[in-house]
N, C-alpha and C positions, 0 to 999 in steps of 0.2 A: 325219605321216610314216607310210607305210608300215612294216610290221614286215618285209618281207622288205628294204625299205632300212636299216633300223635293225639287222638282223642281219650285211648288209653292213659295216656300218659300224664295228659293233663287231670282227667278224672282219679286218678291215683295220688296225683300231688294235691288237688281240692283235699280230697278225705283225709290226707296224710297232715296240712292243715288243720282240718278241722279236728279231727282226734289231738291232736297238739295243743291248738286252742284249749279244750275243753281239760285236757291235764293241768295246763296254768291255772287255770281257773279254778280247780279243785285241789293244788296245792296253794292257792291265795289263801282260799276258803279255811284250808288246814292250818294256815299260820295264826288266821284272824279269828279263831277257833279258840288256837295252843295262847293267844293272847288275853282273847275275853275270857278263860278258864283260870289264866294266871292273876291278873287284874281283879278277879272278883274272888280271891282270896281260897278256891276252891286249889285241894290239893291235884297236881299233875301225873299220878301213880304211872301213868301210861305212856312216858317220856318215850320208850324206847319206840311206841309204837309210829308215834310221829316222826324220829329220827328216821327210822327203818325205811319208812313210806318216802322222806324224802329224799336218803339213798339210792331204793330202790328207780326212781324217778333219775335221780342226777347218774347213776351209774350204767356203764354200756351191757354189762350183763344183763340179760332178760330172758324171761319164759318164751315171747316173740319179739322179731326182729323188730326197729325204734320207728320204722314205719309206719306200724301199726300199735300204734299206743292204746288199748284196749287192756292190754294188761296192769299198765301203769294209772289208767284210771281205775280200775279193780282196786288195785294198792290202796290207793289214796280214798277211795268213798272206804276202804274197810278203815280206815286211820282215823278220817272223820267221823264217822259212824261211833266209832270206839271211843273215840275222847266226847262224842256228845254224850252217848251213854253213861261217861263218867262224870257231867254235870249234871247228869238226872238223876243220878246214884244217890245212895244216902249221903246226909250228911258226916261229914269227917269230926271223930272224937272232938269234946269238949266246944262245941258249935250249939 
């Protein structure tokens, strides 16, 4: 093998790594999220959006190959974005 392929190769498994990393980390984010939202009594209207996100994450179908986890972080900042928005929302009836 080649060392400018074996450089390739390494630099591909780095980023493949680090895009990984940063998915865990943004589906941590999203649980401890769907928790302080449950915990503080606020309603969770956007159930399905969480679930979805962390399907989309656990499941081999994808937009791009699992390599390149770019998509699955996509997923997941839309998931969290969305249920924080839902604790900045109005208050829920009779509150």
């Amino acid at each position: 093998m080649s060392t400018e392929l074996t450089v390739l190769l390494v630099v591909a498994a780095v980023l493949a790594a680090v895009t990984l990393g940063v998915a865990v980390v943004l589906l941590i984010r999203l649980v401890r999220t769907r928790r302080a939202l449950r915990r503080a009594g606020l309603p969770v209207e956007r159930q399905w959006v969480f679930w979805g996100a962390v399907a989309y994450l656990l499941l081999p179908a994808d937009l791009l190959p699992d390599p390149v986890y770019l998509d699955d972080i996509g997923v997941l900042l839309l998931a969290l974005r969305s249920m924080r928005s839902a604790a900045d929302g109005p208050p829920a009836p009779g509150r």
